[in-house]
C-alpha positions in Angstrom: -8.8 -18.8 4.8 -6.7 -18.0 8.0 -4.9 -14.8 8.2 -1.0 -15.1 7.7 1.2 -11.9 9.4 3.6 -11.5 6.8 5.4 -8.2 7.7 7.3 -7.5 4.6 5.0 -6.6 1.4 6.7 -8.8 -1.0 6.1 -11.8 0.5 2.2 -10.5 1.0 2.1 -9.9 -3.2 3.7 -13.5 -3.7 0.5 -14.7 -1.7 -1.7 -12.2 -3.7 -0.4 -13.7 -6.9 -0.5 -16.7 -5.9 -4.2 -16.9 -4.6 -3.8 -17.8 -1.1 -4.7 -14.8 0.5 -6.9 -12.0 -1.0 -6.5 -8.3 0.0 -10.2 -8.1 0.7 -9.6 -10.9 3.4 -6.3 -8.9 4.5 -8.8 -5.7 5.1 -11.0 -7.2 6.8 -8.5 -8.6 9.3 -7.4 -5.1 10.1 -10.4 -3.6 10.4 -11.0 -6.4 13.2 -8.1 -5.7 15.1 -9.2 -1.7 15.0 -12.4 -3.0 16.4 -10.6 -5.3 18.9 -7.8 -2.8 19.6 -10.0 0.8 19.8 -8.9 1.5 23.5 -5.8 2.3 21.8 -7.6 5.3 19.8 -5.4 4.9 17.0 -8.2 6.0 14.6 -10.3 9.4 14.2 -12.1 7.8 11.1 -12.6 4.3 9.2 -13.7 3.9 5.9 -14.8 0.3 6.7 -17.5 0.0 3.6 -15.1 2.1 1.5 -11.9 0.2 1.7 -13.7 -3.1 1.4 -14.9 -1.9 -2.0 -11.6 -0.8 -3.0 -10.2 -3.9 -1.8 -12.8 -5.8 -4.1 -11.6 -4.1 -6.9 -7.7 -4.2 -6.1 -8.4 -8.1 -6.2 -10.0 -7.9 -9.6 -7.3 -6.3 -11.5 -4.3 -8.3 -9.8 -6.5 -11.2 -11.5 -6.6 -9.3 -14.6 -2.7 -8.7 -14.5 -3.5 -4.7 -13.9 -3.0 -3.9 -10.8 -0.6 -0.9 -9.7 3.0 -1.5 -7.3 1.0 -1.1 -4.2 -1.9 -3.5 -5.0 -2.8 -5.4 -1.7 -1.1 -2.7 0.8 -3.5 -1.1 3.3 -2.4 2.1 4.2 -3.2 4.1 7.2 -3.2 8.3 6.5 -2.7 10.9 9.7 -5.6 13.4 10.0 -3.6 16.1 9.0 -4.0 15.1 5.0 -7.3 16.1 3.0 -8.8 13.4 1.2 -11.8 14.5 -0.7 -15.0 14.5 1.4 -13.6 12.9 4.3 -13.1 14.8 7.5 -9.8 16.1 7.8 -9.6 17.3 11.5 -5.8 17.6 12.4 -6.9 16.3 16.2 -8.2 19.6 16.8 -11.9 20.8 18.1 -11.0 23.9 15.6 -11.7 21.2 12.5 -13.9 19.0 13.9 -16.8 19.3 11.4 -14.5 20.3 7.9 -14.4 17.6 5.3 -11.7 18.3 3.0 -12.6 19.5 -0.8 -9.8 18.0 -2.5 -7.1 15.1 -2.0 -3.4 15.7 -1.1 -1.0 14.6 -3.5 0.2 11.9 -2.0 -3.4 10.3 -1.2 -3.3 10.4 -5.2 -0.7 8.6 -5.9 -1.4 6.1 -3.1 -4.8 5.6 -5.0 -3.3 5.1 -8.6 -0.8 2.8 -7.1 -3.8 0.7 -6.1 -3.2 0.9 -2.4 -6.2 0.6 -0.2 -6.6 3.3 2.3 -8.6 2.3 6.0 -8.5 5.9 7.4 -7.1 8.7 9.1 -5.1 8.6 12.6 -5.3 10.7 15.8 -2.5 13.1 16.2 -1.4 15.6 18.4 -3.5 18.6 17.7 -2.4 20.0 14.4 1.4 18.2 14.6 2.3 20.0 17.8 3.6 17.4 20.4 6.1 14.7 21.2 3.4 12.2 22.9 0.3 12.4 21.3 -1.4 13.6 24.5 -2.2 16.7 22.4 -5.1 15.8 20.4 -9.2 16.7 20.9 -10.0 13.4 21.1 -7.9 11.9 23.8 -4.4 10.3 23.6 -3.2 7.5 21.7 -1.6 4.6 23.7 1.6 2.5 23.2 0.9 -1.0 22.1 2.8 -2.8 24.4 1.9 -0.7 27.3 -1.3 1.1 27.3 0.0 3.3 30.4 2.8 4.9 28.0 3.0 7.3 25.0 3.0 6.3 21.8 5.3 9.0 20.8 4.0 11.9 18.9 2.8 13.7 17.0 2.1 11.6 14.6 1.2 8.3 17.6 -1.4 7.2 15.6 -0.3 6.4 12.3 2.6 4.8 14.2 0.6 2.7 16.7 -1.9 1.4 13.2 1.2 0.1 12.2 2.7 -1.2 15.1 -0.4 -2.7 16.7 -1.4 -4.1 13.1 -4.2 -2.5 12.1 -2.7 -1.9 8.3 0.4 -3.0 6.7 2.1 0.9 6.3 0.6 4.4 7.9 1.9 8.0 6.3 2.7 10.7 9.1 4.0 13.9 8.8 7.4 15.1 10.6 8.1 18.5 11.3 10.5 18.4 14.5 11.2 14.1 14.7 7.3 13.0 14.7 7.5 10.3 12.7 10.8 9.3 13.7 10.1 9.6 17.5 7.1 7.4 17.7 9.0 5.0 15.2 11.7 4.9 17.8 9.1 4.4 20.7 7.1 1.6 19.0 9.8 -0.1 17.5 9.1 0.7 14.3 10.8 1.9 11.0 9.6 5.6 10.1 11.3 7.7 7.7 11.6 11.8 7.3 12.1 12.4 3.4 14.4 15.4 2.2 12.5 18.5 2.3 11.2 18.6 -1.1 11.2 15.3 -1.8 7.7 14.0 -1.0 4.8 16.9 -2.0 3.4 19.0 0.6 0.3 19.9 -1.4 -2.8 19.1 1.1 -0.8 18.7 3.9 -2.4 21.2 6.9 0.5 23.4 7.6 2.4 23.6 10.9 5.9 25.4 9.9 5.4 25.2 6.2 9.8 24.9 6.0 10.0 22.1 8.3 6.7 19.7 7.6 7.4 16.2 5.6 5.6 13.8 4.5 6.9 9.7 5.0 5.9 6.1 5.7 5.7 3.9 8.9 6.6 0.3 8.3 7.3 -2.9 10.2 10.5 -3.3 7.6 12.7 -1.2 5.6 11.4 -2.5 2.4 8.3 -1.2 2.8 9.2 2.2 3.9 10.8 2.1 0.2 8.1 0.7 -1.4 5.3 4.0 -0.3 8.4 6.0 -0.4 8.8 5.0 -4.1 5.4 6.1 -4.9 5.0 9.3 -3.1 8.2 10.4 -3.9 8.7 12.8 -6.9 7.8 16.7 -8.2 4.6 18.0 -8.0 4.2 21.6 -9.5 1.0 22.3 -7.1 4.0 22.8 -4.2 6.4 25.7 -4.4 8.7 23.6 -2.4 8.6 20.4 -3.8 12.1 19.6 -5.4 12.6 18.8 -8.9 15.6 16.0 -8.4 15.0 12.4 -10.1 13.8 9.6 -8.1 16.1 6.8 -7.9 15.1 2.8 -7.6 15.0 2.7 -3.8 14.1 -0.8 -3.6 17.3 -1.6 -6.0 19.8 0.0 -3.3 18.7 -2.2 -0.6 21.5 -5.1 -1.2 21.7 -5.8 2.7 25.7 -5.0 2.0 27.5 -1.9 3.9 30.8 -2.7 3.1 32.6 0.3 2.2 30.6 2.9 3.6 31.6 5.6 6.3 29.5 5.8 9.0 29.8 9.1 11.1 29.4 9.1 15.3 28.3 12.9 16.5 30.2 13.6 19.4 27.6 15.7 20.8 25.1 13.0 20.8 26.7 10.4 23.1 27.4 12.6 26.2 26.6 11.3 29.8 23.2 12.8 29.2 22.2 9.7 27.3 20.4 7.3 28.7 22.9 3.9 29.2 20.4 1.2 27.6 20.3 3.9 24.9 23.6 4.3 24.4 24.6 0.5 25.0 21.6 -0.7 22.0 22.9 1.7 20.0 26.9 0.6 20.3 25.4 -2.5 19.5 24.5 -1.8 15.9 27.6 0.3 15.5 29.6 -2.6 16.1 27.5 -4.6 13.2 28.2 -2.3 10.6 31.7 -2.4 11.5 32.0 -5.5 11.6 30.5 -6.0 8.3 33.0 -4.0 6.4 31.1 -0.6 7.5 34.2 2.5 8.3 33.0 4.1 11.7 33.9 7.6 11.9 33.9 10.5 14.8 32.2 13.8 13.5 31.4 17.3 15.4 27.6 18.7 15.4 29.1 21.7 17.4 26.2 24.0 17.0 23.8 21.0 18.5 23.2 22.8 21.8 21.0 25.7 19.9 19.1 23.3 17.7 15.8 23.0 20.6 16.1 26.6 20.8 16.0 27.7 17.6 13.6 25.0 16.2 11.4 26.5 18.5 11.7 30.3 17.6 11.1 29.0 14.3 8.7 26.4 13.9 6.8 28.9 16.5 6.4 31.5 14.1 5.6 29.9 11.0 2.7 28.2 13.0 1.2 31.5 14.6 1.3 32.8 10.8 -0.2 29.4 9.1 -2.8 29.1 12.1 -4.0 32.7 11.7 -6.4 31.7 8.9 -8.6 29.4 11.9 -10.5 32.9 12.7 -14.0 31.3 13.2 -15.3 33.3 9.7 -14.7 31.2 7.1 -14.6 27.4 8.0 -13.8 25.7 11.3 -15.0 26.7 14.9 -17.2 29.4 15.6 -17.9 30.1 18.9 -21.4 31.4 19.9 -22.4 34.6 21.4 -19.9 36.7 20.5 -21.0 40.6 20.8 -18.8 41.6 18.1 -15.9 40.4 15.2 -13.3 41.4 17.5 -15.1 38.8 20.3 -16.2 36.3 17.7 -12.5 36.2 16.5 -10.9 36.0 20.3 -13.8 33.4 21.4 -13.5 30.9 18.6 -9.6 30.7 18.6 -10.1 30.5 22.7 -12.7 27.6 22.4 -11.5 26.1 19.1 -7.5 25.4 20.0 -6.2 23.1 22.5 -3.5 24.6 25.4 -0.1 23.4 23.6 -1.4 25.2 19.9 -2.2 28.4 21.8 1.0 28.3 23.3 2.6 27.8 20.5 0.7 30.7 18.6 1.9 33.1 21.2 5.5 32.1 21.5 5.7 32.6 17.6 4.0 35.6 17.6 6.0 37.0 20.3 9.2 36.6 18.7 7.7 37.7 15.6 7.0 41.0 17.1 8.3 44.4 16.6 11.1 44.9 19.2 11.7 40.8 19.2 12.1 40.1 15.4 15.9 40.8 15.4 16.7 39.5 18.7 14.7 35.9 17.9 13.4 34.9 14.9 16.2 36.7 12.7 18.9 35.3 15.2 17.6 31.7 14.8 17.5 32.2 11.0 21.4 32.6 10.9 21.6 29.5 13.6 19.8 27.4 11.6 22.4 28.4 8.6 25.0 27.2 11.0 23.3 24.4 11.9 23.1 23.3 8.3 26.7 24.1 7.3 27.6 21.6 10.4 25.7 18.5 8.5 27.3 20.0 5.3 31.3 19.3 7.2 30.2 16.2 8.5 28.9 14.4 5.2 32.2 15.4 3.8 33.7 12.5 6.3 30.5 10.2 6.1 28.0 9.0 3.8 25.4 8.7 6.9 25.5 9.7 10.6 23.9 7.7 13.3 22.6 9.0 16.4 19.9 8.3 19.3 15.8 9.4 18.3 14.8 9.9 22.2 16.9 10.5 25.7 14.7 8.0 26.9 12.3 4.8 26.1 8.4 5.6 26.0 7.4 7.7 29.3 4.0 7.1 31.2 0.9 9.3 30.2 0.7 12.3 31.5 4.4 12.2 33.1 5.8 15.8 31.2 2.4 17.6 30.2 2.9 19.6 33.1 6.6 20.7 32.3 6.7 22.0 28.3 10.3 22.3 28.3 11.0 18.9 29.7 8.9 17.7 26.7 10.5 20.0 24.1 13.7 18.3 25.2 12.3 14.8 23.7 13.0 16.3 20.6 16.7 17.2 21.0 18.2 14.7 18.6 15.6 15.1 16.3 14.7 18.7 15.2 18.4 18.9 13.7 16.9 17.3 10.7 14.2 19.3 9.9 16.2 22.5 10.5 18.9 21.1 8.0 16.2 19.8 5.7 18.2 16.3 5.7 16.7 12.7 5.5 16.3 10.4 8.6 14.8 7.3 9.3 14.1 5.3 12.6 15.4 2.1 13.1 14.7 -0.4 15.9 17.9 -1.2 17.9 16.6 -3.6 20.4 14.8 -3.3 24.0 15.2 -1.7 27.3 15.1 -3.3 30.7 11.5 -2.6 30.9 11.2 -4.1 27.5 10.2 -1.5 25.6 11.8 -0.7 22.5 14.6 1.7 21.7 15.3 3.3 18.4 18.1 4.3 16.5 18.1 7.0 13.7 20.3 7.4 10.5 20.6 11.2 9.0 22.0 11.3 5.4 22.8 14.0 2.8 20.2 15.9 1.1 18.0 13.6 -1.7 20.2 10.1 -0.8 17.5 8.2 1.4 18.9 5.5 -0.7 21.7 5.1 1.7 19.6 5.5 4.4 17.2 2.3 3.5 20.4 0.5 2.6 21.8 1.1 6.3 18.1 0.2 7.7 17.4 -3.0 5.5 21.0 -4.1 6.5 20.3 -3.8 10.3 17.0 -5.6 9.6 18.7 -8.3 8.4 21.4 -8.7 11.0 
């Protein structure tokens, strides 16, 4: 039986249910375009015999009528979730050898929803990057351009998708990196509400920015993993205990009615023209289509990169001081003493842009730079917050730009940090507001590389978020 790309998951389960396709063939297929596409080095891990069993057994129970909402969807996982006795490395040197003891939550419920998982994507090294030239194992590579980043940090899920080696991929976002590499690749990638999606056996970065959410090639399968994922866990303090609505049930391709909100202080001359022009584009759609188009005011937008980075800083120099070469991970050999074991295997163990990081945070963490940093930024990112608070008082979503510019060559801004900090400008707003955001594609560039487009919404309503996404789809 030939295989038959059908982005969209429905019309895959109508073929399921229907008998002409099987989701044992549909693995297979992927795990021959991982072979054929490896120079891409999408994938840390494979569970080739593993997910053909599963898929063996997925086929038996949509015979026998049993089969869960994700029966038939292969699903691609970023290394930085534990799945029980698979190695769970985050891209790093410092967990090359650890195999998780346990599954993260949402590995769970992808599992009872009888969705088949192929394995576990390269990253940047433990979440921190915008390119995905961070990680242990060499950089992930754009799929339509092997010389460019995928975006980052979470490339790898992205590119699985994108590059079709599985039909969704779950990434982690903790500054724009699923949204980035969504907008790269041309691909739909959504950042839950903080609180929405369980954070339990996810490796830490900045424990009050990290999310959990899906890549997909449509916005109807972002809701589908989002549907399953989604929802209160009591093994995470954070994890918010707000109902979970039918998102596939929103998603009536119709925007009429809604206000759509324009941030001034995202469309200065600093934005790249193609950007700006695609982006007009799709504004012009939904207002066309019955959509209001509003102008709002971020006007505490030119502190977000700053204080993202105070922040997110510190809560990763206190998450990653557990990686001390005693008690799992790295050791480093020949050390003299604990003091020189300690120093060695956190020298040898992290990668350049993770000890930077751990220094910046604890810098501003120390005595003499608490008040003047990190306690500053907390009262920014309050402001920041009560900013997307105003502005959802005039719109039900906001749309703005994911990147200043279309996927960059490798190895162009590792040199310069603060050039690639600045990737994230339109992104880290988000995850210091706690708000959802998706990626959506909104067309091409000269060079003919994609350009995203991304839609922020109020706490807990990705509903309106997929509704936007699914319309633009469609049009």
């Amino acid at each position: 039986m030939s295989f038959v790309n059908t982005p969209a998951f429905d019309s895959y389960r109508l073929r399921l249910a229907a008998g002409k396709e099987s989701c044992v063939e549909r693995t297979e297929h992927y795990l021959t375009v991982i072979h054929q596409r490896s120079a891409l080095n999408a994938f840390l891990s494979v569970f080739e015999n593993e997910a053909l069993e599963e898929a063996h057994r997925v086929d038996q129970k949509i015979k026998r009528g049993t089969a869960g909402p994700l029966a038939g969807m292969v699903v691609a996982v970023k290394d930085v979730l534990c799945m029980k006795g698979k190695r769970t490395t985050c891209a790093s040197k410092m967990l090359e050898k650890y195999e998780a003891i346990y599954d993260a939550t949402v590995i769970e419920r992808l599992r009872a929803a009888d969705a088949v998982i192929i394995g576990k994507t390269n990253m940047d090294e433990f979440a921190m990057g915008s390119s995905n030239e961070n990680s242990a194992f060499g950089p992930v590579k754009h799929p339509l351009d092997e010389t460019r980043v995928p975006g980052g940090s979470s490339g790898g899920s992205c590119v699985a998708v994108a590059a079709g080696m599985s039909t969704t991929a779950l990434g982690s976002d903790t500054g724009g990196s699923i949204r980035q590499p969504a907008g790269l690749c041309g691909m739909f990638g959504l950042k839950p509400t903080y609180g929405r999606v369980s954070r339990y056996g996810l490796v830490a970065f900045a424990s009050s920015f990290d999310q959990i959410g899906p890549f997909a090639n449509s916005a109807r399968d972002v809701a589908h993993v989002l549907q399953v994922i989604a929802g209160y866990d009591e093994r995470d303090s954070t994890s918010a205990n707000v109902p979970v609505p039918g998102y596939l049930g929103a998603m009536n391709r119709n925007v009429r009615g809604l206000k759509i909100g324009i941030p001034k202080e995202y469309f200065t001359d600093a934005l790249n023209s193609e950007i700006r022009s695609a982006i007009e584009k799709q504004i012009h759609r939904l207002k066309s289509s019955g959509a209001e188009v509003v102008e709002v005011s971020l006007p505490h937008s030119e502190y977000t990169i700053a204080t993202y980075y105070i922040l997110a800083t510190a809560e990763a120099s206190s998450n990653l001081a557990r990686y001390d070469g005693a008690r799992y991970g790295y050791r480093a050999q020949g050390a003299r003493d604990l003091s020189e074991m300690y120093t060695k295997s956190r020298s040898e163990g992290f990668g350049t842009e993770v000890k930077r990081r751990i220094m910046l945070g604890t810098y501003v963490l120390s005595a003499g730079y608490y008040d003047a940093y990190y306690r500053k930024a907390q009262k920014v990112r309050r402001l920041i917050q009560n900013d997307f608070l105003d502005a959802f008082k005039k719109a039900d979503c906001l749309i703005t730009p994911i990147s200043p510019t279309t996927a960059f060559r490798l190895g162009e801004k590792l040199e310069d940090p603060l050039q690639m900090y600045l990737n994230d400008i339109y992104t880290v707003s988000a995850n210091l507001a706690g708000i959802p955001g998706i990626s959506v594609p909104a067309g091409k560039d000269h060079q003919g590389l994609p350009v995203g487009m991304q839609i922020l919404g109020k706490h807990f309503d990705e509903e309106t978020l997929l509704r936007v996404a699914d319309f633009l789809e469609a049009a």
